[in-house]
C-alpha positions in Angstrom: 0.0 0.0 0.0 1.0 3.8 -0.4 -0.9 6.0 1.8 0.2 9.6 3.6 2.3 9.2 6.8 3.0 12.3 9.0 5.0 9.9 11.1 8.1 11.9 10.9 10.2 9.6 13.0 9.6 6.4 10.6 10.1 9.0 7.6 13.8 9.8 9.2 14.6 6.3 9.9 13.7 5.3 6.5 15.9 7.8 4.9 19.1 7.2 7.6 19.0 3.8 6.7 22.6 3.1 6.7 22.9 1.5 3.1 20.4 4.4 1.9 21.5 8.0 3.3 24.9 7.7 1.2 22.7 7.5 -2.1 20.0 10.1 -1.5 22.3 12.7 0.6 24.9 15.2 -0.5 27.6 16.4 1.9 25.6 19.3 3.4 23.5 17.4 6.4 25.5 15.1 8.0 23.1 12.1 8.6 23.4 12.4 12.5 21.7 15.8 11.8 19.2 14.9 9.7 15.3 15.4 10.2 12.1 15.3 7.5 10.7 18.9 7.1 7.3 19.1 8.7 6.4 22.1 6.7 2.7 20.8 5.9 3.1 21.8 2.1 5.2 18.2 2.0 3.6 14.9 1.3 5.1 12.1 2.8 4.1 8.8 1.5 4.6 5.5 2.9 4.8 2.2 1.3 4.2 -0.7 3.3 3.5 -4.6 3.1 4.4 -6.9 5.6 6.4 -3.6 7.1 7.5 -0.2 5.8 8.9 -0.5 2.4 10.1 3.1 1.9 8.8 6.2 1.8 8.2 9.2 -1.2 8.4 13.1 -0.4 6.7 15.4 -2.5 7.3 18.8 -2.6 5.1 21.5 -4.6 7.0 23.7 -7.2 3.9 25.7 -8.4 0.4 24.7 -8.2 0.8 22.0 -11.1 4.1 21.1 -10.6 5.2 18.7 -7.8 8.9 17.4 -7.1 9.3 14.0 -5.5 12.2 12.0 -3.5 12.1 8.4 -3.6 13.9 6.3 -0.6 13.0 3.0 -1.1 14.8 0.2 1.5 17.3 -2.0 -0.2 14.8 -4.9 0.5 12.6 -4.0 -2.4 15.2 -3.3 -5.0 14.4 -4.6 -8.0 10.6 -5.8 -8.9 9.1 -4.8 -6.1 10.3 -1.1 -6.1 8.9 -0.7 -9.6 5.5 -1.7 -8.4 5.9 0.7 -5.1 6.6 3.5 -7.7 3.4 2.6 -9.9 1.6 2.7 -6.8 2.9 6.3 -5.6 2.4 7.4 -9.1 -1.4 6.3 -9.0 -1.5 8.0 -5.7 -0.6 11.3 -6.8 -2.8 11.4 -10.0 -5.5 10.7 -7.7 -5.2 13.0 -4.9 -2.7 15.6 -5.8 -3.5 18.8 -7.9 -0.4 17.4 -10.1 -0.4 17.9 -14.0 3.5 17.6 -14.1 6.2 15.3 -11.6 10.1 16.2 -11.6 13.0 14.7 -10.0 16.7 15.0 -9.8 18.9 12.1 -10.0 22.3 13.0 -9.3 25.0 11.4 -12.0 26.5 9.4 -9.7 23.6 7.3 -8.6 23.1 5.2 -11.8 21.1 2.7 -10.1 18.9 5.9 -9.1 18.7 6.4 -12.8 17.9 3.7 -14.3 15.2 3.2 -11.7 13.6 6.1 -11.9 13.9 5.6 -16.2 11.7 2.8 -15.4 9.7 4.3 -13.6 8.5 6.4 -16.5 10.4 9.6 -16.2 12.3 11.3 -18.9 15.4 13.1 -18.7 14.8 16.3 -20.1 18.0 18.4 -18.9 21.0 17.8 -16.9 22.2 20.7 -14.2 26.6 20.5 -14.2 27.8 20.5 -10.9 25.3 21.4 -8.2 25.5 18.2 -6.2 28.1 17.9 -4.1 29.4 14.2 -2.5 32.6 13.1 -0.6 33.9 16.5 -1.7 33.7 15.7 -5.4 30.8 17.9 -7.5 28.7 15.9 -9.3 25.5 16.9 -12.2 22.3 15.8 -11.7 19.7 14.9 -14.2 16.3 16.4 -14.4 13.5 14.0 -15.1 9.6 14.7 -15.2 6.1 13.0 -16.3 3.6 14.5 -17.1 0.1 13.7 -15.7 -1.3 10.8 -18.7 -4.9 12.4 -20.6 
């Protein structure tokens, strides 16, 4: 299931997950210092099974243009994340005042990438060296979907 959480402490330990912080952080929050914004403009979305799966934030850039985060846990890489995402993205076109969804995927996060290539997104720019990790800038790729007619 995907449903809204404003359980900020499961949001944070989703995202600190040690094998995940690394891939979704740059080097400006340390991940001891890390907490969810509770600004109530977010959407946090959880996805859960048996447990909690991972967790989406959505952010609004206008009033048609939303940007999400995706921090899925490493046990549901793979299949399983793909279906999460369809999920989310049913979610949103349902209940969100959303006609277009953008993302960032930084260049070195290929798995990120290709994930989120899947997912349905398409790149339509690329930003040169605005993410910053282990002291090394990096580009990031913009990505977007637009809501289907």
């Amino acid at each position: 299931t995907v449903e809204r959480t404003m359980d900020f402490a499961l949001v944070r330990s989703i995202v600190t997950h040690p094998l995940l912080y690394s891939l979704v952080s740059d080097d400006s929050t340390p991940v001891e210092s890390y907490q969810p914004s509770e600004d109530p403009r977010i959407i946090y979305l959880l996805a859960s099974g048996t447990g909690p799966m991972g967790v989406f934030m959505l952010v609004p850039e206008s009033g048609v243009c939303w940007e999400i985060h995706t921090c899925l846990l490493p046990s549901v890489w793979g299949p399983v994340a793909r279906r999460i995402a369809k999920l989310a993205e049913s979610w949103i076109w349902k209940n969100i005042t959303c006609e277009r969804l953008i993302t960032k995927v930084p260049e070195c996060n290929q798995q990120a990438l290709k994930f989120t290539l899947a997912s349905g997104m398409l790149i339509y720019g690329f930003n040169p060296g605005c993410f910053q990790r282990n002291g090394h800038l990096w580009g990031e790729y913009l990505l977007g979907m637009t809501r289907p007619v």
